[in-house]
Structures are given as structure tokens and as C-alpha cells.
N, C-alpha and C positions, 0 to 999 in steps of 0.2 A: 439263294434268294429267289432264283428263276421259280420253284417247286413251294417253296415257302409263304413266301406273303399270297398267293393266288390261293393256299388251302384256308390261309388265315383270314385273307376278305369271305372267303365263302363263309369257312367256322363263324365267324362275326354279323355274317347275312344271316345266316341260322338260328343263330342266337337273340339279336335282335327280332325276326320275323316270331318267336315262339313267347316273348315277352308279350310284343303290342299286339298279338291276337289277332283276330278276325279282322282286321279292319285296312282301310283304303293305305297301303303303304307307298305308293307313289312316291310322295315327297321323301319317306324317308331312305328308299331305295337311290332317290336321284341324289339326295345330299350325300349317300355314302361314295356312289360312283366320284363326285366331285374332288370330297375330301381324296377319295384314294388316287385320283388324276392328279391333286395338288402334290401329295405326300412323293406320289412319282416323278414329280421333274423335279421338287424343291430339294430331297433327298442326296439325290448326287450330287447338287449343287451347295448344300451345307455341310456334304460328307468333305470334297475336295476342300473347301475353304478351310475347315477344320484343319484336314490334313496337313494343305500347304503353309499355316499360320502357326499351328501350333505342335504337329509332327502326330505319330501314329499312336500315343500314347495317351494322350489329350483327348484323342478321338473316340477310342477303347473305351475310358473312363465314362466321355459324355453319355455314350453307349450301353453302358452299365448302367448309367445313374436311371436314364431311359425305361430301361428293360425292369431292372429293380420296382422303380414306382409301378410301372405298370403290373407288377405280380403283386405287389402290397395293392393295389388295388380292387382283385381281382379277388386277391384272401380276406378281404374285410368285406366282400360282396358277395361270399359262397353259398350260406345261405341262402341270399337273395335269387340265385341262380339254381339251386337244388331244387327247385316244384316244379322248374322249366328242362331238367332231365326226362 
């Protein structure tokens, strides 16, 4: 995770900056920063709750469920992301 989510906000600044084009990205540079400040304190703090309430498998799952939507999302938008290769 240390390696991972830092390539992934980048990969995601990339992506988003090649979408909305030439224009003033400020805002949407600082809303990303925030979202990703929130996701890092709330993260550990939904992961242990998880853990402790409903054990490591529960967690595993949510995790899947997570990662899953977010790839069907991503395949139903590939097109949409191909002219920005």
C-alpha cells in the first residue's frame, strides 16, 4: 500500500488532467488532494472497525465488493478513456 495508492493518485491526476484539458485545474486538483486526505485517515479507521466487529473475512469481502465495482466501472468507461491514450 506504501508504493501503491501514491502511483494510483498520480495514475488518477493523469488521467483526470488529460480529460479536462487546457483549463484552470486548481479546484480540481485541491478536491482531489482532500478526497485523498479524507480516504487516508477514514481508511484505517473503517478497515479496524470492520475487522474488529465482523473478523477478517467480512473485511476481505467488503474489499472485493469495492475493488470489483470500481473495475466494472472502469470497463464500461474504456472507450470513454481511449482518445485520452
Amino acid at each position: 500500500m506504501g508504493i501503491g495508492i501514491p502511483l494510483a493518485i498520480i495514475a488518477l491526476d493523469a488521467i483526470y488532467s488529460k480529460c479536462l484539458g487546457n483549463i484552470n485545474q486548481s479546484v480540481m486538483q485541491g478536491a482531489m488532494i482532500v478526497a485523498e486526505d479524507v480516504i487516508t485517515i477514514v481508511g484505517p479507521i473503517y478497515t479496524s472497525y470492520i475487522f474488529t466487529s465482523y473478523g477478517f473475512g467480512a473485511l476481505w469481502m467488503f474489499n472485493g465488493i469495492v475493488v470489483t465495482l470500481g473495475t466494472l466501472l472502469w470497463l464500461l468507461n474504456i472507450r470513454k478513456l481511449e482518445k485520452y491514450s
